[in-house]
C-alpha angles and dihedrals in degrees: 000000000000130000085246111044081072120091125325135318118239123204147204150160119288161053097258131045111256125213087215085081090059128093117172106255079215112048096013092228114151133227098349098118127130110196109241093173151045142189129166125192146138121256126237102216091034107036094212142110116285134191128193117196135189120204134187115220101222088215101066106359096238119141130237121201114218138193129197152157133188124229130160093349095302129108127213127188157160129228124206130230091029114206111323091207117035132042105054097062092108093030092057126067107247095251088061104045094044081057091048101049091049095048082055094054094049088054087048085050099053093241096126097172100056086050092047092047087036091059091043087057081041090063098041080049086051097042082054095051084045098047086235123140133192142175087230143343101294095042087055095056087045087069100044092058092047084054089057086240094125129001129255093266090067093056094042088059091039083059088054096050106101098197093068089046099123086220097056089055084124110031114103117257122245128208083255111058085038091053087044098049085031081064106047104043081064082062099048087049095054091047089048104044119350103051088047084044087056097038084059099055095053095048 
């Protein structure tokens, strides 16, 4: 799949991607972004000149992927994560999203162990609105991709998650590894419902 089949496209004037279309999917602080990385390629499906940048919010020092190409002097781009909190609200059952917002709020809070307890509960609440059951976590998402529910690269980086790893149940929880399974839970969450949300609208 490729970077550019997931969500929608924004747009703006230009020839160069601008920070001032960023807001921290974190914090929610707007335009204060300084670039600490750079990659440039062509794209297989699109044939054109692409860019992925990495930018630091100076708030809270989290990090935002983009993705962006210039035609016509346009840009159009992708930011990743989206935002963590919003967008999802009329795509998720009640009982998810309440569990998502609140494992949000505990990251905002610092308290890195009750978000990170809080998105484990989110996935067995996902594996139950799915019919889905598993022995743990990753058996869970193994399922879920031999259902043809998400693809292989999201099991591959739930392997490399540390924090659903059965053998770390008791071991305290960092920013990091919150900010890392914070993160890919969103994704989950687009592959599950909003992405099949937004393929039935444009049928």
């Amino acid at each position: 799949m490729d970077w550019w089949e997931l969500g929608l496209v924004s747009r703006h004037v230009g020839h160069e991607f601008s920070p001032t279309h960023l807001h921290c999917p974190y914090c929610s602080n707007r335009e204060n972004f300084v670039r600490v990385f750079r990659a440039e390629k062509r794209g297989e499906s699109t044939q054109q000149d692409h860019s992925s940048d990495v930018w630091q919010c100076q708030s809270c020092a989290e990090e935002v992927f983009v993705q962006w190409h210039s035609e016509k002097g346009m840009i159009d781009f992708r930011v990743y994560p989206q935002n963590l909190r919003h967008g999802l609200e009329d795509a998720l059952p009640d009982d998810i999203n309440t569990e998502y917002q609140q494992a949000i709020n505990a990251y905002i809070a610092e308290n890195w162990d009750v978000s990170v307890v809080l998105l484990k509960r989110l996935i067995d609440l996902l594996a139950q609105d799915q019919g889905i059951q598993g022995q743990n976590l990753l058996s869970i998402f193994s399922q879920f991709v031999e259902q043809g529910l998400l693809t292989k690269g999201i099991l591959e980086w739930a392997t490399e998650i540390e924090c659903l790893a059965p053998s770390t149940t008791n071991k305290l929880a960092t920013q990091e590894s919150a900010r890392e399974l914070l993160t890919f839970c969103r994704w989950v969450l687009d592959l599950l419902y909003l992405l099949p949300r937004a393929k039935q609208r444009y049928r």
